[in-house]
Backbone as XML, in Angstrom:
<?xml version="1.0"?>
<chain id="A" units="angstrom">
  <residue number="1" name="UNK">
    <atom name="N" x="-268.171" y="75.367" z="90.766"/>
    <atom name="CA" x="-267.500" y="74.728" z="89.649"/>
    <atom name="C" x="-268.542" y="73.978" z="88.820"/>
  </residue>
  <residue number="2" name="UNK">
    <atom name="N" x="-268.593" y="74.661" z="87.467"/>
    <atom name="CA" x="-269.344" y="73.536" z="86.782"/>
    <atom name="C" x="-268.810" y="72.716" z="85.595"/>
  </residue>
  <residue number="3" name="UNK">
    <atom name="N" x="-269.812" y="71.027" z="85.994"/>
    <atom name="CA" x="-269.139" y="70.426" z="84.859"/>
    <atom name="C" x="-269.565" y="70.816" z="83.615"/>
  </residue>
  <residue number="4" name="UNK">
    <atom name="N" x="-268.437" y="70.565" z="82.371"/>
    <atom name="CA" x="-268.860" y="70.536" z="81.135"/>
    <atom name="C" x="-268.933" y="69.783" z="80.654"/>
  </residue>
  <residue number="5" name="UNK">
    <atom name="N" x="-270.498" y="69.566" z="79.380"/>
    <atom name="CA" x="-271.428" y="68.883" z="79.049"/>
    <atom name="C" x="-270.025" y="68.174" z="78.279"/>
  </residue>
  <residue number="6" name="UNK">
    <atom name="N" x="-270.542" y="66.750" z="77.850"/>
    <atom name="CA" x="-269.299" y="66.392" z="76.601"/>
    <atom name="C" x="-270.128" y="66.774" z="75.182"/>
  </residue>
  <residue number="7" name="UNK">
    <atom name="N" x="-269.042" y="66.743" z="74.292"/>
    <atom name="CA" x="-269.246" y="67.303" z="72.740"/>
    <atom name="C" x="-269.599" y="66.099" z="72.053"/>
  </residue>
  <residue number="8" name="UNK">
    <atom name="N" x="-271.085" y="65.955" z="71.237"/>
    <atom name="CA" x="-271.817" y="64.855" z="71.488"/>
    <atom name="C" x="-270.718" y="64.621" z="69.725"/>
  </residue>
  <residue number="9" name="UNK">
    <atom name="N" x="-270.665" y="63.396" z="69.498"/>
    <atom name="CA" x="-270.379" y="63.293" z="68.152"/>
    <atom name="C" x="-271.016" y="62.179" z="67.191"/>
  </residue>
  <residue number="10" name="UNK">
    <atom name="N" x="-271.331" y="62.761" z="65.926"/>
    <atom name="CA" x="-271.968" y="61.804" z="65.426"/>
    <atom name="C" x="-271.476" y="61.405" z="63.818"/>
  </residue>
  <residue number="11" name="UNK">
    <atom name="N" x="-270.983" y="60.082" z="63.663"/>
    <atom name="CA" x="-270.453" y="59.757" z="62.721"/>
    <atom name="C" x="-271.396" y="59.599" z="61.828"/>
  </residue>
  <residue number="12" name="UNK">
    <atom name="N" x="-271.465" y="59.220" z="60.427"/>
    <atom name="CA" x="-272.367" y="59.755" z="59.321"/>
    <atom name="C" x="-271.608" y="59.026" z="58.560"/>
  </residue>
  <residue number="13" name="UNK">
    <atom name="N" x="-272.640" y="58.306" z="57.188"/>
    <atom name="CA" x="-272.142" y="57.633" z="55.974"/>
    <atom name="C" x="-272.322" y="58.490" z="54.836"/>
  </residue>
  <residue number="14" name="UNK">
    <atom name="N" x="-271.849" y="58.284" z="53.905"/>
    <atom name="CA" x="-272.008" y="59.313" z="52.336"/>
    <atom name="C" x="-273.502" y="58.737" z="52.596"/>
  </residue>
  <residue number="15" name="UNK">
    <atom name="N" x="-274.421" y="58.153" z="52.707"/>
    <atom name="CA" x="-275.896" y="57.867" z="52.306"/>
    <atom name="C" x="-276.436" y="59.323" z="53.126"/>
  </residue>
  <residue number="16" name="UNK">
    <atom name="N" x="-275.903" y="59.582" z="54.536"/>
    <atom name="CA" x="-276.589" y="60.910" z="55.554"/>
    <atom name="C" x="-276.540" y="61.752" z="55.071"/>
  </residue>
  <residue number="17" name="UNK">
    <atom name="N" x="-275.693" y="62.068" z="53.691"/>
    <atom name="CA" x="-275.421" y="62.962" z="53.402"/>
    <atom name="C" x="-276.708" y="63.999" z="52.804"/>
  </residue>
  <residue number="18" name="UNK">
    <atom name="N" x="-277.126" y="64.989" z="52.742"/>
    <atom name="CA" x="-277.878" y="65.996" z="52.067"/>
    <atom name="C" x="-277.690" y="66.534" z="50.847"/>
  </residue>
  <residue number="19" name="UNK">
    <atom name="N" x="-276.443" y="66.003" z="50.477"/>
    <atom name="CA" x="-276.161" y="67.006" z="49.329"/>
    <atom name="C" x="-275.094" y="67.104" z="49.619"/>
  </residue>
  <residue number="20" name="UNK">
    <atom name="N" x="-273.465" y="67.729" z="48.471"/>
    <atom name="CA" x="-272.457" y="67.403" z="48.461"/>
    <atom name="C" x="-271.655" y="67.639" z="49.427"/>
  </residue>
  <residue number="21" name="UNK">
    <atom name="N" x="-271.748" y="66.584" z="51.012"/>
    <atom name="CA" x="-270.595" y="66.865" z="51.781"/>
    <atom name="C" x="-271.272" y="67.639" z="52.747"/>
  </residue>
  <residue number="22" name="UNK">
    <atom name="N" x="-272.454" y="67.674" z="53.202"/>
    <atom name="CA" x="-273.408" y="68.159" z="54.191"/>
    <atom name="C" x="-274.424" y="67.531" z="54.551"/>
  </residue>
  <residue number="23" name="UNK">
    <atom name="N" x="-274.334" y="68.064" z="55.724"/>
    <atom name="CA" x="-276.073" y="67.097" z="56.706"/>
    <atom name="C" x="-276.496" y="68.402" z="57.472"/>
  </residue>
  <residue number="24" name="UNK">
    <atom name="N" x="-277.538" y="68.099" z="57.987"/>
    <atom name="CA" x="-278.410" y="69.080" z="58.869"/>
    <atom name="C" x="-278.495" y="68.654" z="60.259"/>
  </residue>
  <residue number="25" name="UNK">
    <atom name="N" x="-278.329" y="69.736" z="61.065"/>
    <atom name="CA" x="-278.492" y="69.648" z="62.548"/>
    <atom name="C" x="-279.550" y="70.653" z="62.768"/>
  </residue>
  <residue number="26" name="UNK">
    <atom name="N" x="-280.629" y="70.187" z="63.839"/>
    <atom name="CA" x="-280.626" y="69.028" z="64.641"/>
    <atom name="C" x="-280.594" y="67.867" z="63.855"/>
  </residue>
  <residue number="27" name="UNK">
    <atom name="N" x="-280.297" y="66.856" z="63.868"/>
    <atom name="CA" x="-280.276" y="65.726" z="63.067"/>
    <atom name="C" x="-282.266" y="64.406" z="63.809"/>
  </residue>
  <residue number="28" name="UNK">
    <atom name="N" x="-282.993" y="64.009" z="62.464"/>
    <atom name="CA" x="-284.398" y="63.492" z="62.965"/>
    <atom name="C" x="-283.736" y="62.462" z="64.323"/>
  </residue>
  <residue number="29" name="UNK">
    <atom name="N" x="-282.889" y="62.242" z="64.434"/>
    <atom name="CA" x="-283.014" y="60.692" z="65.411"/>
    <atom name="C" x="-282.280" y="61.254" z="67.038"/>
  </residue>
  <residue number="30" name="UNK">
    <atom name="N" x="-281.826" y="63.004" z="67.217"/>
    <atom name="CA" x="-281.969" y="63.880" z="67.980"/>
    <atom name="C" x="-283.219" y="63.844" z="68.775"/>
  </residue>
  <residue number="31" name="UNK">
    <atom name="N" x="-282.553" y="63.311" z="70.578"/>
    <atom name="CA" x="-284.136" y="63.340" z="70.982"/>
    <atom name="C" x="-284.504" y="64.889" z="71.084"/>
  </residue>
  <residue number="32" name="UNK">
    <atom name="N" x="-283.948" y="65.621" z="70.822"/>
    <atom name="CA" x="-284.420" y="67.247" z="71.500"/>
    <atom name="C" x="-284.639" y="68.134" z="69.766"/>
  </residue>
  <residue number="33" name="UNK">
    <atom name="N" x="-284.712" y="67.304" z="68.895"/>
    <atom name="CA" x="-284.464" y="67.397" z="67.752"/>
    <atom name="C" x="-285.296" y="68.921" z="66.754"/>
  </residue>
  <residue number="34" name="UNK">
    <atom name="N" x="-285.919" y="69.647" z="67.742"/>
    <atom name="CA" x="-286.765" y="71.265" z="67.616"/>
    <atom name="C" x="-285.661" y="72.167" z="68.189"/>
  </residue>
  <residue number="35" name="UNK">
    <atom name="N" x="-284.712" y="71.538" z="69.057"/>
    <atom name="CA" x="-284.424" y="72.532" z="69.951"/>
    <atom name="C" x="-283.205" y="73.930" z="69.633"/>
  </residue>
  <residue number="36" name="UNK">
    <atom name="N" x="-282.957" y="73.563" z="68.279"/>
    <atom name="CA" x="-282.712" y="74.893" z="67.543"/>
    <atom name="C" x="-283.154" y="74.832" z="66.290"/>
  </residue>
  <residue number="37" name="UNK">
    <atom name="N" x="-282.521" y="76.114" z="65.469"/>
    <atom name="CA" x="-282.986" y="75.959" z="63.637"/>
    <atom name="C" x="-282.133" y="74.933" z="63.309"/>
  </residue>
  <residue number="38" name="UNK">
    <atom name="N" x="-282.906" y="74.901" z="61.780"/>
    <atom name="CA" x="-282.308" y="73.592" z="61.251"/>
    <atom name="C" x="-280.956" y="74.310" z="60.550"/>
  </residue>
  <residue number="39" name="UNK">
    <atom name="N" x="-279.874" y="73.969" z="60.615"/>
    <atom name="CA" x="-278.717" y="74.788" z="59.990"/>
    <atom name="C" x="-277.727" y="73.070" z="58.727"/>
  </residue>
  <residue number="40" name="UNK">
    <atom name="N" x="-277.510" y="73.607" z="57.526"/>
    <atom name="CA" x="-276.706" y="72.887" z="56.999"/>
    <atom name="C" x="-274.806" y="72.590" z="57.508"/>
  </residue>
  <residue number="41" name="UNK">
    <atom name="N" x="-274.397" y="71.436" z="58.132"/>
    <atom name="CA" x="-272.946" y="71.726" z="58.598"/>
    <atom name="C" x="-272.013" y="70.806" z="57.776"/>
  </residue>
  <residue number="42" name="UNK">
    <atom name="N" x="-271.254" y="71.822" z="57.250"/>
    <atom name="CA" x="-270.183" y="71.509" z="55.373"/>
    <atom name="C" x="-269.248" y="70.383" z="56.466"/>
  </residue>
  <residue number="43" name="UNK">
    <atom name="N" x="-269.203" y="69.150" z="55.695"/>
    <atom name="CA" x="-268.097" y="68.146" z="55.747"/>
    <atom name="C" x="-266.840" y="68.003" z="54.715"/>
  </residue>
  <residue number="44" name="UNK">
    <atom name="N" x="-267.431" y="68.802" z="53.257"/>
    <atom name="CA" x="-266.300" y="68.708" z="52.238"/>
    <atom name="C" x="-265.004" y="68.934" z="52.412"/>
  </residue>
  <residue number="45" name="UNK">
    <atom name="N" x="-264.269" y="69.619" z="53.187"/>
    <atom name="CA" x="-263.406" y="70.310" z="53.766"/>
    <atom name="C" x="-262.600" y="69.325" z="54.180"/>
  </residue>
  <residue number="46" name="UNK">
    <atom name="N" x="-262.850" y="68.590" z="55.671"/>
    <atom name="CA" x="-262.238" y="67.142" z="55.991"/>
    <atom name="C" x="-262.815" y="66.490" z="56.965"/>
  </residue>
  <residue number="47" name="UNK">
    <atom name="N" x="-264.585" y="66.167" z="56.279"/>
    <atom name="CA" x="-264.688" y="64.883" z="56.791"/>
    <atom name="C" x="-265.407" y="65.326" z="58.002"/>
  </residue>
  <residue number="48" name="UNK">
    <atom name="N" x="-265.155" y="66.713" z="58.619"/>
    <atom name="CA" x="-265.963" y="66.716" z="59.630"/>
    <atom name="C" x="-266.065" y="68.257" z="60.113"/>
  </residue>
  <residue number="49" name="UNK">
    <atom name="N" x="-267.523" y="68.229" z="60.503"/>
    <atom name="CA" x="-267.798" y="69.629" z="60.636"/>
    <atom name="C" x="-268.697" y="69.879" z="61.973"/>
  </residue>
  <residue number="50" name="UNK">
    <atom name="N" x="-268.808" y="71.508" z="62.398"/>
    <atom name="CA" x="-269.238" y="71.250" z="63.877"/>
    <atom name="C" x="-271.012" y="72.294" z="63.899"/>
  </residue>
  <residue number="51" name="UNK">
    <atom name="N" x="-271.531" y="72.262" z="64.320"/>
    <atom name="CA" x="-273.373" y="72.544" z="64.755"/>
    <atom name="C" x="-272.671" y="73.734" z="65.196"/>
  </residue>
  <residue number="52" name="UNK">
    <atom name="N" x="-273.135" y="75.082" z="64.862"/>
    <atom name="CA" x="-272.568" y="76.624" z="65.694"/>
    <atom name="C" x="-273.353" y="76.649" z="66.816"/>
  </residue>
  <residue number="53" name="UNK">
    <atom name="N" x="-275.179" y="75.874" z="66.680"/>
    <atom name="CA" x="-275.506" y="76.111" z="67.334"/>
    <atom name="C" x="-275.937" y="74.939" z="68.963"/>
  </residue>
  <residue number="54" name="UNK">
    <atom name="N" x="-275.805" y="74.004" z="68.835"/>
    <atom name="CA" x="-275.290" y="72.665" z="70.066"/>
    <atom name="C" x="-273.980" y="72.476" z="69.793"/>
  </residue>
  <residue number="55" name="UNK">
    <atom name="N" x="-272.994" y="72.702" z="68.949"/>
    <atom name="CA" x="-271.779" y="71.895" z="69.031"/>
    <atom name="C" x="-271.476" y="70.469" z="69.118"/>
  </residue>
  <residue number="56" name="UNK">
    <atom name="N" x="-272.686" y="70.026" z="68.761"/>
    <atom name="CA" x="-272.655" y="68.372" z="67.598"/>
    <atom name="C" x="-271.667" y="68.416" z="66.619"/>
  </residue>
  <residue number="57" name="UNK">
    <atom name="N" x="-270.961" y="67.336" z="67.057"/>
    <atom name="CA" x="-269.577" y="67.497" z="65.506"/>
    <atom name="C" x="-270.327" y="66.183" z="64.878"/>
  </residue>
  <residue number="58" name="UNK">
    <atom name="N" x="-270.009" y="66.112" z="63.769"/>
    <atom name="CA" x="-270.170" y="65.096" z="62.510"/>
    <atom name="C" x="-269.475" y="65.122" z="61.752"/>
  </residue>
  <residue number="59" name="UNK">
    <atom name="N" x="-269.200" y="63.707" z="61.967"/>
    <atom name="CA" x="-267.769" y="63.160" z="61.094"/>
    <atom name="C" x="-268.377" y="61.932" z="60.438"/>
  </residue>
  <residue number="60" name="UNK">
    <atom name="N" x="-267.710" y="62.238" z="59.153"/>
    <atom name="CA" x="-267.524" y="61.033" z="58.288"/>
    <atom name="C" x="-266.793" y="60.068" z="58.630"/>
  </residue>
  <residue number="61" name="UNK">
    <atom name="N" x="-267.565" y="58.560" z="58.579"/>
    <atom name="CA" x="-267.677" y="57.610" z="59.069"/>
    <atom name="C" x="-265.838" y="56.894" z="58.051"/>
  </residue>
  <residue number="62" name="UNK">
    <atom name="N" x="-265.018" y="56.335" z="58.808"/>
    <atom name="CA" x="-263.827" y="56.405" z="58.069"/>
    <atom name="C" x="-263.661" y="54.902" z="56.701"/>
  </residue>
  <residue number="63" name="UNK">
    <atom name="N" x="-263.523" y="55.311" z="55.969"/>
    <atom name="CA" x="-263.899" y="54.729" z="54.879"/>
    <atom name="C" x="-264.619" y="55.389" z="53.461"/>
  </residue>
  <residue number="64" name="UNK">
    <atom name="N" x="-265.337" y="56.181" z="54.005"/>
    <atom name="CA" x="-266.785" y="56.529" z="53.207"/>
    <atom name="C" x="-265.812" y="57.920" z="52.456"/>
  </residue>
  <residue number="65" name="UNK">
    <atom name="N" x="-266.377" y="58.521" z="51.530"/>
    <atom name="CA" x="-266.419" y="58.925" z="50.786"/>
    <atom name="C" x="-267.495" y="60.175" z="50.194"/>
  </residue>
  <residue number="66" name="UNK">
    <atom name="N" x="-267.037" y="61.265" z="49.889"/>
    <atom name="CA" x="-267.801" y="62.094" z="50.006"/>
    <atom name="C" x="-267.924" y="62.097" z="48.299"/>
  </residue>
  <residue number="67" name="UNK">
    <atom name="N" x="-268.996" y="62.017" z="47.749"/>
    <atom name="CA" x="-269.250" y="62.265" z="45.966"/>
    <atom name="C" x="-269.561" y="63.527" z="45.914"/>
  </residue>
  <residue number="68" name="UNK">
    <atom name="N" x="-268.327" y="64.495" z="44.988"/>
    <atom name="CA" x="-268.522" y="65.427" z="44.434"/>
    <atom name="C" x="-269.547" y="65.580" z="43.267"/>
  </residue>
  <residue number="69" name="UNK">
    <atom name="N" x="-270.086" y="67.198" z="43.241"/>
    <atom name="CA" x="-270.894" y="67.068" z="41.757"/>
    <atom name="C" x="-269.975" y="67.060" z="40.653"/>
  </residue>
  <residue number="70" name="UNK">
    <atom name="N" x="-270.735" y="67.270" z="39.714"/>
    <atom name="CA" x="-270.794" y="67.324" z="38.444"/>
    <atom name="C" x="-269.145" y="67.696" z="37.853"/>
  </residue>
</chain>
């Protein structure tokens, strides 16, 4: 029987953001932070989105606000 790992989660302010409603995983403050590609994961949607490749979810921090473009 094996245990399963827990689903790490990491809340995020509009400042983490990358660009409209996205951040990048691995994220710099990741201690294993090489240990896949760097992939963009979309929050615009609602607030929270999941890593295909660790399954790091990131969620917007509740309050915050995602700024659309133009």
């Amino acid at each position: 029987m094996s245990a399963q790992q827990p689903t790490a989660v990491v809340e995020v302010t509009a400042q983490d953001l990358q660009g409209p409603g996205v951040v990048f995983c691995p994220n710099p403050k990741m201690a294993l932070w090489s240990s896949h590609p760097k992939v963009y994961v979309d929050l615009s949607h609602d607030g929270e989105g999941k890593c295909p490749y660790c399954g790091t979810v990131y969620r917007l921090k509740a309050g915050e606000k995602i700024a659309h473009g133009h």
